[in-house]
C-alpha positions in Angstrom: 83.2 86.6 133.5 86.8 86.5 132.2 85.9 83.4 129.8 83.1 86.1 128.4 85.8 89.2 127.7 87.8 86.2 126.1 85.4 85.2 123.7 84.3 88.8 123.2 87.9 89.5 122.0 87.9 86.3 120.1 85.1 87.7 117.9 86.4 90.8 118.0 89.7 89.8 116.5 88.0 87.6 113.9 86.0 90.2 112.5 88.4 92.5 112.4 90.3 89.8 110.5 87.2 89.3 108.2 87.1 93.1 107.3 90.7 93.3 106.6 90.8 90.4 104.6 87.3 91.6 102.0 88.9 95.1 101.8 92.0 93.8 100.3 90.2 91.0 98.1 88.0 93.9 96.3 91.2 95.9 96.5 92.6 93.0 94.5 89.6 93.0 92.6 89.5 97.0 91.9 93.0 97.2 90.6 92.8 93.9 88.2 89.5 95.6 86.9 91.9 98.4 86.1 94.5 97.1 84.3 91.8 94.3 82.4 91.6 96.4 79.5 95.3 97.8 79.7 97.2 97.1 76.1 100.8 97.0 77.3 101.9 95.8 73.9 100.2 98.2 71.6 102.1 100.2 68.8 104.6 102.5 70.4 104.3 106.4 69.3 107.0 109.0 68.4 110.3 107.4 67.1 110.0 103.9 68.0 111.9 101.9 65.9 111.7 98.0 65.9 114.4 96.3 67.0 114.3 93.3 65.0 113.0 93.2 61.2 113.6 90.0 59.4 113.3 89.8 55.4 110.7 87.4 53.5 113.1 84.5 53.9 113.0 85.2 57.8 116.2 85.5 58.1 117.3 89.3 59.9 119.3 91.8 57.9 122.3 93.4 58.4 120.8 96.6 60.5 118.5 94.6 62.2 121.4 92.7 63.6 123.1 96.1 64.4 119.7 97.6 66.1 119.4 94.7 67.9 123.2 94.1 69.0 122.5 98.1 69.9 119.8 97.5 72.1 120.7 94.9 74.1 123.9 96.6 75.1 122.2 100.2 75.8 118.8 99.3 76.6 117.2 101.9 74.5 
């Protein structure tokens, strides 16, 4: 009889196991489908400025330099 409540809580325990486990796999599986179509580098709005522009030659200009020197000290 005790080897029966044993198993019992054996299965128990490994179902409850198995339930936990598919409710955070299609939670995993919710939240990536929520973000899949999420554009984290689209154009910014308002009065975004770019932090680095470089000339035709590809070498950056004088501002850019300062925007940039700007940014990385400020983070804004």
């Amino acid at each position: 009889m005790k080897h029966v409540k044993t198993i019992w809580e054996a299965i128990f325990v490994f179902f409850l196991f198995m339930g936990c486990t598919l409710v955070f796999y299609y939670g995993i599986l919710w939240v990536s489908g929520e973000y899949k179509d999420y554009h984290r580098y689209g154009e910014p709005e308002g009065r975004a400025v770019k932090v680095l522009q470089q000339d035709s030659g590809g070498i950056m200009n004088e501002s850019s330099v300062w925007r940039l020197k700007y940014f990385l000290n400020h983070g804004e």
